[in-house]
C-alpha positions as CSV (number, residue, x, y, z in Angstrom):
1,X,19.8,50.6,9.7
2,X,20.8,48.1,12.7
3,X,22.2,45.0,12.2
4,X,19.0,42.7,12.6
5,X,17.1,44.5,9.7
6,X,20.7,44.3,7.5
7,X,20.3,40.9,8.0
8,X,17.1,40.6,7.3
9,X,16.7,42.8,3.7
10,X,19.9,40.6,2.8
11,X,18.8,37.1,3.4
12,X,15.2,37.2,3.3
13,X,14.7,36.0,7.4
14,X,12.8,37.3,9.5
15,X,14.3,39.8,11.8
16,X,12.7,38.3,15.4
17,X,14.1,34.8,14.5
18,X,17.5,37.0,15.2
19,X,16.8,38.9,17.7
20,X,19.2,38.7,20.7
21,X,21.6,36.4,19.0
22,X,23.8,39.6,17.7
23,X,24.1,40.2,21.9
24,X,25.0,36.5,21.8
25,X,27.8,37.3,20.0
26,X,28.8,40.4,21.5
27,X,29.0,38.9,24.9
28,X,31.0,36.3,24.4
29,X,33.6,38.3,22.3
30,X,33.4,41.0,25.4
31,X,33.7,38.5,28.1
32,X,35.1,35.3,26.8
33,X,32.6,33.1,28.1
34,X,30.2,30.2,25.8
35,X,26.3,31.5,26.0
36,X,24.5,29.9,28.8
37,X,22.1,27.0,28.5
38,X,19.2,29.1,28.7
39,X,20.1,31.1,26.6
40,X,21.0,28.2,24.0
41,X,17.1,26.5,24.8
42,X,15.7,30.4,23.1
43,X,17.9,29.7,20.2
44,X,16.8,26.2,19.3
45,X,13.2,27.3,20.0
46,X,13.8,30.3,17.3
47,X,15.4,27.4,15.2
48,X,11.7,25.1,15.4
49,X,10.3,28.7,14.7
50,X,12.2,29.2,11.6
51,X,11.0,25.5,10.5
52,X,7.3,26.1,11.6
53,X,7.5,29.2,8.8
54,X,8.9,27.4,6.1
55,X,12.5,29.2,6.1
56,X,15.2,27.5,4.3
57,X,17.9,26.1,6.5
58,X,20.3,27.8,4.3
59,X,19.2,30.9,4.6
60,X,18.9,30.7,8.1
61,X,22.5,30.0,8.0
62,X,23.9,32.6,6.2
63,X,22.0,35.0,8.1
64,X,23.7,33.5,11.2
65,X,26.9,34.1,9.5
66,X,26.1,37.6,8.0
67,X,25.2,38.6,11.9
68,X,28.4,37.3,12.9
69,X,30.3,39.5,10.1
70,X,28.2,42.6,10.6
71,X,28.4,42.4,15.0
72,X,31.7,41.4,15.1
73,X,35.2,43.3,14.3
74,X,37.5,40.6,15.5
75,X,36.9,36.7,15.6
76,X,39.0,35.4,19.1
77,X,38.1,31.5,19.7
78,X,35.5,32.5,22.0
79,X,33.7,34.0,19.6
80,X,33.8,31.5,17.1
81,X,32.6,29.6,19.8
82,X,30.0,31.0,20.7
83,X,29.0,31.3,16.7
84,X,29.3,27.3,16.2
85,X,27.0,26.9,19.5
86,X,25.0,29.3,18.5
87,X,24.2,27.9,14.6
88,X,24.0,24.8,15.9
89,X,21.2,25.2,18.6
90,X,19.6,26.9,15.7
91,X,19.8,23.7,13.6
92,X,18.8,21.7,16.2
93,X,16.0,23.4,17.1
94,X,15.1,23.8,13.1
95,X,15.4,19.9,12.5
96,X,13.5,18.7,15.8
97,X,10.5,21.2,14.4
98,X,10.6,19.3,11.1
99,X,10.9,15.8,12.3
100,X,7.8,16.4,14.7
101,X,6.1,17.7,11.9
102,X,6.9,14.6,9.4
103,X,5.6,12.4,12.4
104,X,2.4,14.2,12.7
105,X,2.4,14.0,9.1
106,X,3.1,10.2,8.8
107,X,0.5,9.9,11.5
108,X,-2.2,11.8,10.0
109,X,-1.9,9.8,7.2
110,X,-1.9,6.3,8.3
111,X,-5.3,7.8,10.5
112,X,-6.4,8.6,6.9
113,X,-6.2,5.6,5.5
114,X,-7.5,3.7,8.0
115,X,-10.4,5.6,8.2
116,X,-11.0,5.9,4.0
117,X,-10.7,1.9,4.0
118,X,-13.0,1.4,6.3
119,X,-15.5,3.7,5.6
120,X,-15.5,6.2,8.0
121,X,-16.6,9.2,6.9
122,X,-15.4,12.3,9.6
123,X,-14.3,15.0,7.3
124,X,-12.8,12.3,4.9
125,X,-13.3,14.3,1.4
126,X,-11.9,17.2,2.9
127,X,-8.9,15.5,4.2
128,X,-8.3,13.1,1.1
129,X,-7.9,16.6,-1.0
130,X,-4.9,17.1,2.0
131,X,-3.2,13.8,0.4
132,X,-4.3,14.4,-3.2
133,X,-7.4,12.4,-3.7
134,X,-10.5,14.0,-5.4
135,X,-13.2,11.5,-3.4
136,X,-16.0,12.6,-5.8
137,X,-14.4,10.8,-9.2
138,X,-14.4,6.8,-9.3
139,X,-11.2,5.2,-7.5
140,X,-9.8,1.8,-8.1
141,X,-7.8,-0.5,-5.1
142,X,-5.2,-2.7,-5.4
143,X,-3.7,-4.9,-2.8
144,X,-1.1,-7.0,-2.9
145,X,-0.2,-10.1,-0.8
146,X,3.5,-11.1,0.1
147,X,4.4,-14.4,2.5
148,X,5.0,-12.4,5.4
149,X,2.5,-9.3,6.6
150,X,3.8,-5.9,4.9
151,X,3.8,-3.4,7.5
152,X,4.2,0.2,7.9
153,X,7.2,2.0,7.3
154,X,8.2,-0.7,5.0
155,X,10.8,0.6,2.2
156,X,8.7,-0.5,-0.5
157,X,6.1,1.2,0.4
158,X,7.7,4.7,-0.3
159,X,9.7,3.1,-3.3
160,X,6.5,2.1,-5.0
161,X,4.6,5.0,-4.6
162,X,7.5,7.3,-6.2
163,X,7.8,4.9,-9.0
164,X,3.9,5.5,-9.4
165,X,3.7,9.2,-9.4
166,X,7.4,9.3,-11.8
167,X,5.4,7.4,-13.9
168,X,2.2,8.9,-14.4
169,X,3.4,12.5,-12.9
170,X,0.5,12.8,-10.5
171,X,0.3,12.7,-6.7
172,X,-3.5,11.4,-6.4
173,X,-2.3,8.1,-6.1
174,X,-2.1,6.7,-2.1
175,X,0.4,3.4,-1.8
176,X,0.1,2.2,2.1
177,X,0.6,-0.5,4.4
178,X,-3.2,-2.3,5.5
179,X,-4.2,-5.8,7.4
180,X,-0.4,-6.4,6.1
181,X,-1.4,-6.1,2.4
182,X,0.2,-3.8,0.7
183,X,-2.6,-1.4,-0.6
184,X,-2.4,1.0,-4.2
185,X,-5.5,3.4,-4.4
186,X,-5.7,5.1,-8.0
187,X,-8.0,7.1,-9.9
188,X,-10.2,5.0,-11.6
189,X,-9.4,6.9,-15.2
190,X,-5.8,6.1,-14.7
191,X,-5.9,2.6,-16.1
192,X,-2.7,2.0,-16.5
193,X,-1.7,2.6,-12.7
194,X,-2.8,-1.2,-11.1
195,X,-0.4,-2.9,-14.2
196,X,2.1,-0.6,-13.2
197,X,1.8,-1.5,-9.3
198,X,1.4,-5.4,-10.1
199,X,4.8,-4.5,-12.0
200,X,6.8,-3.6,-9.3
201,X,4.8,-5.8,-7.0
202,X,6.3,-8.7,-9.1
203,X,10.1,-6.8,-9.2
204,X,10.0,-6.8,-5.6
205,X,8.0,-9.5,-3.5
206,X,8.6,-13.0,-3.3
207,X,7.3,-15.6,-6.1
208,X,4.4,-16.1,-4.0
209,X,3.1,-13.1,-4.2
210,X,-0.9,-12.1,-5.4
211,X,-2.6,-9.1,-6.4
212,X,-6.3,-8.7,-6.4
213,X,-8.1,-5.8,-8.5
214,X,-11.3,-4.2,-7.1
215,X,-13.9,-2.5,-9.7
216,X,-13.5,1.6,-9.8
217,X,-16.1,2.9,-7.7
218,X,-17.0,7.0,-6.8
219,X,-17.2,8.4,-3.3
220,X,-15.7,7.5,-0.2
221,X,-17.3,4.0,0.1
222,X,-16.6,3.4,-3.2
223,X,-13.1,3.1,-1.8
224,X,-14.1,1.0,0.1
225,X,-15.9,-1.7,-1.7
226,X,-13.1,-1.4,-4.4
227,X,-10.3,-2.5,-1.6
228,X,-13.3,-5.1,0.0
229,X,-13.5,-6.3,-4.0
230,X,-9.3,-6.6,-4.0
231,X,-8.7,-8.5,-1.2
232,X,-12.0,-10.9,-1.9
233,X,-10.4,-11.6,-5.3
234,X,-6.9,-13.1,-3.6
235,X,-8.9,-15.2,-1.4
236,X,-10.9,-16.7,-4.3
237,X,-7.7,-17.5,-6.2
238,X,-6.6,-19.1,-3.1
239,X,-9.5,-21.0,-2.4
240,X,-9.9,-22.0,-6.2
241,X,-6.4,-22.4,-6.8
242,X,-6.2,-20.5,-9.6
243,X,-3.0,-19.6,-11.2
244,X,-2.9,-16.2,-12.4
245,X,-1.4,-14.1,-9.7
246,X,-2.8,-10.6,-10.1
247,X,-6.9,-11.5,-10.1
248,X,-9.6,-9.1,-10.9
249,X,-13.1,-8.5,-9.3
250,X,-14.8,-7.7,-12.6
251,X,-13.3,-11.5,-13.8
252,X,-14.8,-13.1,-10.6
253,X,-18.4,-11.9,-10.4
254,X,-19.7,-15.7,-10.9
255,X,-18.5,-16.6,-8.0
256,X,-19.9,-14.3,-5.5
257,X,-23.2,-15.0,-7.0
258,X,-23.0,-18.8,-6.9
259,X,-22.1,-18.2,-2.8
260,X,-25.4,-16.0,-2.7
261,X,-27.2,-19.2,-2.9
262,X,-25.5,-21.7,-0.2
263,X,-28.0,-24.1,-0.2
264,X,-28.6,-24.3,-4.0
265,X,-24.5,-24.9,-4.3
266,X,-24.5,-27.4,-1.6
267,X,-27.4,-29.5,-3.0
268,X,-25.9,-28.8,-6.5
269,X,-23.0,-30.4,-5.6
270,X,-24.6,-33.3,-3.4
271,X,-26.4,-34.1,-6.1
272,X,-23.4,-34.6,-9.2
273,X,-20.1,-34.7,-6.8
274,X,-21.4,-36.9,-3.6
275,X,-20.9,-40.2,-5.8
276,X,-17.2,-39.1,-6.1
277,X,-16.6,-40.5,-2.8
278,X,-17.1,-44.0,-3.4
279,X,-13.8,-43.7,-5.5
280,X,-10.3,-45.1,-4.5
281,X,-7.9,-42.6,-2.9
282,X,-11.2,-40.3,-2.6
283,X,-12.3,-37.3,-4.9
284,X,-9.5,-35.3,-4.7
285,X,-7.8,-36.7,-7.6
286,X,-11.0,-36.7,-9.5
287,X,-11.8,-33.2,-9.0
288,X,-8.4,-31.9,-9.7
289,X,-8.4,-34.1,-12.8
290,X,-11.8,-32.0,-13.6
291,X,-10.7,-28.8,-13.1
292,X,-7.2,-29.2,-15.4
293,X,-9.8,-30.3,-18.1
294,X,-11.8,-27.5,-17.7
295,X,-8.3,-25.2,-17.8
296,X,-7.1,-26.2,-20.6
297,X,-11.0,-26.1,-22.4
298,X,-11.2,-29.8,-23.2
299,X,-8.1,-30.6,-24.2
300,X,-6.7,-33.7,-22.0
301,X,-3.1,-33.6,-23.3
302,X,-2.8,-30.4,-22.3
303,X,-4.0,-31.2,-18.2
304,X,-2.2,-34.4,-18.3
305,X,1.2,-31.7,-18.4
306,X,-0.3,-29.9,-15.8
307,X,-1.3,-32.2,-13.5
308,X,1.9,-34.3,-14.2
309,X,0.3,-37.7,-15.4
310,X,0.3,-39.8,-18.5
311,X,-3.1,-38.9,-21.6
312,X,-4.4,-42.0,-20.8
313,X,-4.6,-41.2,-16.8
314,X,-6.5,-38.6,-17.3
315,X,-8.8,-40.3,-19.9
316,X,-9.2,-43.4,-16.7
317,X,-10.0,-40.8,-14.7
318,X,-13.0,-38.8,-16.7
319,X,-14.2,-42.1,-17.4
320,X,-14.1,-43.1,-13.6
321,X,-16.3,-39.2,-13.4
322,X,-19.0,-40.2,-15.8
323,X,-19.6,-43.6,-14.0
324,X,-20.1,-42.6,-10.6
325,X,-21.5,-39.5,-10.9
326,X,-23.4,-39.9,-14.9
327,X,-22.2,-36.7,-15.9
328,X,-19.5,-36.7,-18.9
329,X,-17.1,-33.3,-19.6
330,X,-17.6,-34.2,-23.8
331,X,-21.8,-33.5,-23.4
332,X,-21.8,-29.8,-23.4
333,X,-24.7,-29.2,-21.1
334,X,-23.4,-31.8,-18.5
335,X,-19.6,-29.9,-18.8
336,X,-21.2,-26.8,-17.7
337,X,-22.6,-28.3,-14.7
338,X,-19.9,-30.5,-13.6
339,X,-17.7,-27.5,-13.7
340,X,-20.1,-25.5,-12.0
341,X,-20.2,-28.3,-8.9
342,X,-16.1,-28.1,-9.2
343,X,-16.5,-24.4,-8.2
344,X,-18.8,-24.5,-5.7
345,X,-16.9,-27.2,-3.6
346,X,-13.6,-25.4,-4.0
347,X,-15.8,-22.1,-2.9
348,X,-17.4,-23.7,0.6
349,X,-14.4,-26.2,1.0
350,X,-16.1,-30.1,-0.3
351,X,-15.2,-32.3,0.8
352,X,-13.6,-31.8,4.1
353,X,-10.6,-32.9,5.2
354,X,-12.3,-34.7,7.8
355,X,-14.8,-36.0,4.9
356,X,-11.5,-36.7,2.7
């Protein structure tokens, strides 16, 4: 048995990934001499071969050194030499084919994920099975909002989605970088999994940080209305103010409906808000004094602390309401439709600044 297929039975490498190293060796104990660069460019490429074919670096290794012990019967320094050039242009060539192949990878994926969030559909259930994702069951998406843009090949991106799959020990869940949200897409039976990113979301980003919830939806553009649902959901709490910080679609379906219907909302609120106006210091103050009442479900102690004013303030202030406007917050029927005009001008922006 020659040396090559030794080498191979012993250490489980392929015999042509050797071949013409052991004359390596031999030469440069014969003659003295390093191996030429050419012949150092075949060994790195056998090196990105061994990658390509999944042998372990170690064993590619040993069976280096094994070839050295088996070829040689004296180690001069050339030889050893010519061994540490030899292993190395094979590591080289070994780690150059697995760092192309983790940037193919890296880019394959963020091509992925830009096409499942937006819908296109080229192959995309038979590439989502390549990163784990099942398209046919119901998917939820969560995105998450930091003060700066969150951008690819931030730390917390990998950090979060190994937290994820420790947690729940499965790898259909995507955790990526998008429109500078960071982005969570889980399986919609795996309830727990948007708590558990809003978890670490909170561990990690700043305080002003917001994550919206979409509803789980199946298919491929069910991914995609469930992400269109997340980010929608931080924009309402944003444009409402509101002050839970991670929002959820399902908990906001009012308001898309009562934008469906512009130019009932805008006569809605012409109607019972206009007359705020005429008020000193405008209807800012007014309609923030409205919606603190509304938060804290009647109770005017309780939006006098959170607006930062005295009981009686806030009591002026309704009273001030129910004059201009003849709708009171204590009738139940006019509540509902003050609060309802509240919404509406936080949703399309009354007044203006330029009206304020």
């Amino acid at each position: 048995m020659n040396v090559l297929a030794q080498v191979s039975e012993a250490t489980g490498v392929p015999a042509d990934l050797l071949g013409g190293y052991p004359a390596v060796l031999a030469a440069a104990s014969a003659t003295g001499r390093l191996p030429a660069r050419d012949t150092i460019e075949e060994l790195r490429a056998r090196g990105a071969s061994a990658a390509e074919r999944g042998v372990p670096m170690r064993a590619l290794v040993d069976a280096c050194l094994l070839t050295a012990e088996l070829t040689l019967r004296s180690a001069d320094t050339s030889t050893l030499g010519a061994l540490r050039r030899a292993v190395a242009a094979y590591a080289e060539g070994y780690e150059g084919a697995q760092h192309r192949a983790l940037r193919e990878e890296e880019a394959a994926r963020h091509a992925f994920i830009d096409d499942l969030l937006q819908g296109r559909a080229e192959r995309l259930a038979e590439r989502a099975e390549h990163f784990g994702l099942r398209l046919a069951e119901a998917y939820v998406v969560a995105v998450a909002r930091d003060t700066k843009p969150i951008a690819d090949g931030d730390p917390l991106i990998r950090r979060i989605e190994q937290a994820l799959i420790a947690r729940f020990g499965s790898h259909n869940i995507l955790i990526a970088a998008r429109d500078g949200l960071l982005v969570c897409v889980a399986p919609g039976a795996l309830t727990a999994a948007t708590g558990e990113f809003a978890h670490h979301v909170r561990a990690a980003l700043a305080s002003e940080w917001r994550v919206g919830i979409g509803r789980p939806h199946r298919g491929p553009g069910g991914v995609v209305t469930s992400y269109r649902e997340a980010g929608d959901a931080i924009r309402l709490g944003d444009r409402l103010g509101l002050r839970p910080q991670v929002l959820k679609a399902a908990d906001l379906l009012v308001f898309p409906v009562l934008l469906r219907d512009r130019e009932a909302i805008e006569d809605l609120i012409t109607t019972v808000l206009d007359p705020l106006a005429q008020a000193r210091g405008g209807p800012e103050p007014l309609l923030e004094t409205l919606e603190a009442v509304f938060a804290a479900q009647g109770n005017q102690t309780a939006a006098a602390r959170r607006l930062g004013i005295s009981p009686r303030a806030v009591t002026y202030r309704l009273e001030r309401v129910r004059r201009l406007t003849g709708f009171s917050p204590d009738d139940p029927t006019q509540r509902f439709t003050l609060e309802t005009a509240v919404i509406g001008a936080r949703l399309i922006g009354w007044p203006s600044r330029d009206e304020g």
